[in-house]
C-alpha positions as CSV (number, residue, x, y, z in Angstrom):
1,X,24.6,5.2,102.1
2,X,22.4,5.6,104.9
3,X,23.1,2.9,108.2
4,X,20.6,2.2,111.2
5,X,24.2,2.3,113.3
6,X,26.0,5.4,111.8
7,X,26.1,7.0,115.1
8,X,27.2,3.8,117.2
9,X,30.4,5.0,118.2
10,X,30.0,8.9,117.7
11,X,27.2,9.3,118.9
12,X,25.7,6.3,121.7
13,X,23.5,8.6,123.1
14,X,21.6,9.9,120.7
15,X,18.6,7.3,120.6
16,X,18.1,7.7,124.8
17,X,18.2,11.4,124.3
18,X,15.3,11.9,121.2
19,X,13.6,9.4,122.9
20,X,13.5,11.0,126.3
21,X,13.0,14.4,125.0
22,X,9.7,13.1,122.4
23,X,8.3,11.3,125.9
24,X,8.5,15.2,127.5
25,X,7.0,16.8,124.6
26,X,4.2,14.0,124.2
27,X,3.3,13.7,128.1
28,X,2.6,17.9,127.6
29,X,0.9,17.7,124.9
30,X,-0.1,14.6,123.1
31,X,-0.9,16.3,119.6
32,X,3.0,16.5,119.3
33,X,3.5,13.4,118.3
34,X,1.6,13.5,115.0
35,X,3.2,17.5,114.5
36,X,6.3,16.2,114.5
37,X,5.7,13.0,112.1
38,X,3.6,15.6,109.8
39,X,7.3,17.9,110.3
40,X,9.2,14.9,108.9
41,X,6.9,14.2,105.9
42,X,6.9,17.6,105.0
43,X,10.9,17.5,104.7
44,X,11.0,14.8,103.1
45,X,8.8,15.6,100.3
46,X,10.9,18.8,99.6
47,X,14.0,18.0,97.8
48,X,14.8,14.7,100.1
49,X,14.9,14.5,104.3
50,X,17.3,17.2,104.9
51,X,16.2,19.0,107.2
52,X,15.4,22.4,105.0
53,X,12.2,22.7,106.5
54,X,13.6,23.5,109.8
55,X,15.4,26.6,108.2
56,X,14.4,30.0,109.3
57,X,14.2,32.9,106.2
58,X,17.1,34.8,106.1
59,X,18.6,37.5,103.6
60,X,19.3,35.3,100.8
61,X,16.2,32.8,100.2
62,X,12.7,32.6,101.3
63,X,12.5,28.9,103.3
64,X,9.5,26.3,103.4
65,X,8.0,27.7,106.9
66,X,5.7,30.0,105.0
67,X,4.8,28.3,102.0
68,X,1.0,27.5,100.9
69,X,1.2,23.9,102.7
70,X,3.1,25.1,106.0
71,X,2.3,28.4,107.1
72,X,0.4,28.1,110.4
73,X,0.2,24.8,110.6
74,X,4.0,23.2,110.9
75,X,3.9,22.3,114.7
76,X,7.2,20.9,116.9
77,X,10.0,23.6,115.7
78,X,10.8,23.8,119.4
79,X,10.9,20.1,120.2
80,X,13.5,19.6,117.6
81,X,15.4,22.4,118.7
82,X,15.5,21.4,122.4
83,X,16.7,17.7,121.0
84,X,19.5,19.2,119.2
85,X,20.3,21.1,122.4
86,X,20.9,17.8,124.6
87,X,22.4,15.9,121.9
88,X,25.4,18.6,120.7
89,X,25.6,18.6,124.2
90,X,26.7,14.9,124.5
91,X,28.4,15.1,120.9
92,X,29.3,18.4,119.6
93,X,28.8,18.9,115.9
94,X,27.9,14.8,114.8
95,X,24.2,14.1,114.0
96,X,22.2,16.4,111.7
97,X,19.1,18.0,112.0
98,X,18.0,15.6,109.3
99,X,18.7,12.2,111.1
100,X,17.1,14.0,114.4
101,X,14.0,14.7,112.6
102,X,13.6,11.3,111.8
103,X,14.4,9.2,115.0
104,X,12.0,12.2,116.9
105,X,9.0,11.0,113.7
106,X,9.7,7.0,115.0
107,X,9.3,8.2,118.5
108,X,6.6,9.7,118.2
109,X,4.6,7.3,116.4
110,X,5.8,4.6,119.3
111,X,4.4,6.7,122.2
112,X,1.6,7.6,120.7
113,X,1.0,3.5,120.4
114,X,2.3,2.8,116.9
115,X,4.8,0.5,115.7
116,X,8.8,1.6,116.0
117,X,10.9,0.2,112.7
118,X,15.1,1.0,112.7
119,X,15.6,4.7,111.4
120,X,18.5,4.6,108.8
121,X,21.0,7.5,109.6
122,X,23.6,9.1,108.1
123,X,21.6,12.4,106.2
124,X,23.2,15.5,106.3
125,X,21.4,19.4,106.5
126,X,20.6,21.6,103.8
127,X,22.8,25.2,103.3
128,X,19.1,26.0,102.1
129,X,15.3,26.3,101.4
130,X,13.1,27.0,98.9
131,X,9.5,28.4,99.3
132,X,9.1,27.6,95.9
133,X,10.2,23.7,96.2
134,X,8.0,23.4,98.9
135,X,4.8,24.8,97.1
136,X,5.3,22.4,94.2
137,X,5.8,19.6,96.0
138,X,3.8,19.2,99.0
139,X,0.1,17.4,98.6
140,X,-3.2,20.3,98.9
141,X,-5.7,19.2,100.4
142,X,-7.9,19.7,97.4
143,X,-6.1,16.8,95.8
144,X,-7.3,14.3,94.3
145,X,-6.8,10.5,94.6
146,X,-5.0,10.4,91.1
147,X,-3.1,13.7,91.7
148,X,-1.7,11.9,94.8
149,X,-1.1,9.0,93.6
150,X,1.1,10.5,90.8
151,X,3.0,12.8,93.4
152,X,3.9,10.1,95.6
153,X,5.0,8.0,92.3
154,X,7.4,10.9,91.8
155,X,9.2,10.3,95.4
156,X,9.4,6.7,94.8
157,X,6.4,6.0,96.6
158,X,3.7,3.8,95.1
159,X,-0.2,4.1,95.7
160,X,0.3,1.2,98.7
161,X,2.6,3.3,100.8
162,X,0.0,6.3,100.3
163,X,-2.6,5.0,101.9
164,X,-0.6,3.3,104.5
165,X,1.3,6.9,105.1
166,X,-2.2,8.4,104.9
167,X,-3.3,6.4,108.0
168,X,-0.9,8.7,110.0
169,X,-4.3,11.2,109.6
170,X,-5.8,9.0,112.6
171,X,-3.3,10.6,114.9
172,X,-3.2,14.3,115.7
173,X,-5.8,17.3,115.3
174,X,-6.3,20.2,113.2
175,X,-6.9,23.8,114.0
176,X,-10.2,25.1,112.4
177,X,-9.3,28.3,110.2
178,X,-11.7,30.9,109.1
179,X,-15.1,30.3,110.9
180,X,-18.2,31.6,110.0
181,X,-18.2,33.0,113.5
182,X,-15.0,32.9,115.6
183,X,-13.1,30.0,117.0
184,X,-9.8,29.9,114.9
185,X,-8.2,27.9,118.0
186,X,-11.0,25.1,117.9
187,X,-9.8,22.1,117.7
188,X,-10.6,19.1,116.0
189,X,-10.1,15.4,114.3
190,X,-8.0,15.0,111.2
191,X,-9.8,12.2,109.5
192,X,-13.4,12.1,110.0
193,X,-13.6,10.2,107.0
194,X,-10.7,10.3,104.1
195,X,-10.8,11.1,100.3
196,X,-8.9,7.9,100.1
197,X,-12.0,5.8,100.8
198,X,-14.4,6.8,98.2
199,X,-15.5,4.0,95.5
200,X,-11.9,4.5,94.6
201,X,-8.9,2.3,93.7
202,X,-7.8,2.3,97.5
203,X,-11.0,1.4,99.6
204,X,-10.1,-2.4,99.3
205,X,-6.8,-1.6,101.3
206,X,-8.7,1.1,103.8
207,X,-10.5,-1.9,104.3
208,X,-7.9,-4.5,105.2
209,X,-6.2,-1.7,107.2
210,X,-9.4,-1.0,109.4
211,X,-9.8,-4.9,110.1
212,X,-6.1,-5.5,110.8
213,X,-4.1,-3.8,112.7
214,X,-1.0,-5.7,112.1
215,X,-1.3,-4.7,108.0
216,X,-1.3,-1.7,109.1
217,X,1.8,-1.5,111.0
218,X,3.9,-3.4,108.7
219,X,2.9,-1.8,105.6
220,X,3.1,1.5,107.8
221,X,7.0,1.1,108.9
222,X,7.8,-0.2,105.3
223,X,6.4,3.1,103.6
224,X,7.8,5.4,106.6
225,X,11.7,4.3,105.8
226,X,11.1,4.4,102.3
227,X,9.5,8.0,102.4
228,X,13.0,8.4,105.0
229,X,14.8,7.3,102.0
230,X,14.1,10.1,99.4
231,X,16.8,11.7,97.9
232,X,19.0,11.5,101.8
233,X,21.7,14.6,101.5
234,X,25.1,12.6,102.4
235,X,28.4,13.7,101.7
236,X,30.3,17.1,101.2
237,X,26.8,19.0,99.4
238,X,25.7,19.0,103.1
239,X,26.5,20.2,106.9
240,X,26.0,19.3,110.6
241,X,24.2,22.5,111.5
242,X,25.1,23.2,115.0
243,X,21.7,25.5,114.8
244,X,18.4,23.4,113.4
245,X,16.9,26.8,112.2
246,X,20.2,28.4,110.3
247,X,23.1,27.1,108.3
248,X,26.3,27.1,110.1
């Protein structure tokens, strides 16, 4: 079971250390903050917040890096790994990957002016990744409202926490891709205007959202642990990698 104080007495640095490291990476480049949130939801999604996204391909399986939904995109490999540095340093071989992952996502949201919530810790890190996992799992964006709405259901996620999740969009930038005529570095907003909001079951929600920001938030933080809460790797299947991008 997963506890906002499993590290309390292993690990009493850990919070100061993600947190000063995210405020580095942020103050560089402000996009990082929504990379790395996009980084944790694109874990999660793929066989539980474990950290197999962060796995490098090796000899005996193809990892999530390259798959349809992650291949140059995935942003924030090196922020994670530059966390892990500082805090083995402080507590050799205690907090995963997994649980770093998740308290840099929080941190990230709060500098970037969004609401913090208590991170439950206690994951451990996948022995491996699957390119396949992540293609069926992961959202396209070519999906529909419905088509979302039943892959969230299948995380435990219901159609409330995916358009509060999806408000994450109105953070961060995207990198235009295949131009007409140059300019694959351009970038630009996310969310000029959603899918979610379309004469569709959502919009009245959107709506509250816009005109509170306070709904927002709290409906925000309750999806965000929830989403933290899918299928958490605990126990002996699992490992503290000492390396975020290869099993010990």
């Amino acid at each position: 079971q997963l506890s906002t104080r499993f590290y309390d007495r292993t690990c009493p640095k850990l919070r100061g250390i993600v947190r000063s490291v995210m405020a580095q990476a942020v103050f560089r480049d402000r996009r990082m903050g929504a990379s790395i949130l996009r980084l944790f939801f694109h874990d999660c999604f793929v066989n539980g917040c474990d950290a197999s996204v962060l796995l490098d391909d090796t000899r005996t399986f193809t990892g999530e890096k390259n798959s349809n939904g992650n291949q140059n995109s995935l942003r924030g490999f090196e922020v994670i790994d530059a966390i892990k540095a500082r805090v083995e340093a402080a507590c050799n071989a205690t907090v995963s990957c997994a649980d770093i992952l998740a308290l840099a996502a929080r941190d990230g949201v709060v500098l970037l002016g969004g609401p913090t919530w208590l991170v439950p810790l206690g994951r451990r890190d996948a022995r491996t990744a699957s390119i396949f996992a992540a293609n069926a799992n992961l959202p396209l964006a070519s999906s529909s409202l419905s088509d979302l709405i039943s892959l969230f259901a299948r995380k435990g996620l219901d159609a409330r926490d995916l358009t509060a999740l999806s408000g994450a969009h109105t953070v961060g930038q995207a990198r235009c891709t295949c131009p007409a005529f140059g300019g694959d570095g351009n970038l630009a907003p996310l969310d000029l205007q959603t899918p979610l909001f379309n004469g569709g079951s959502q919009d009245s929600l959107v709506r509250l959202y816009s005109s509170s920001t306070s709904a927002f938030f709290n409906d925000f933080v309750v999806a965000m642990v929830k989403m933290g809460n899918i299928s958490p790797l605990t126990g002996w299947p699992g490992e503290i990698r000492l390396n975020c991008r290869k099993v010990n």
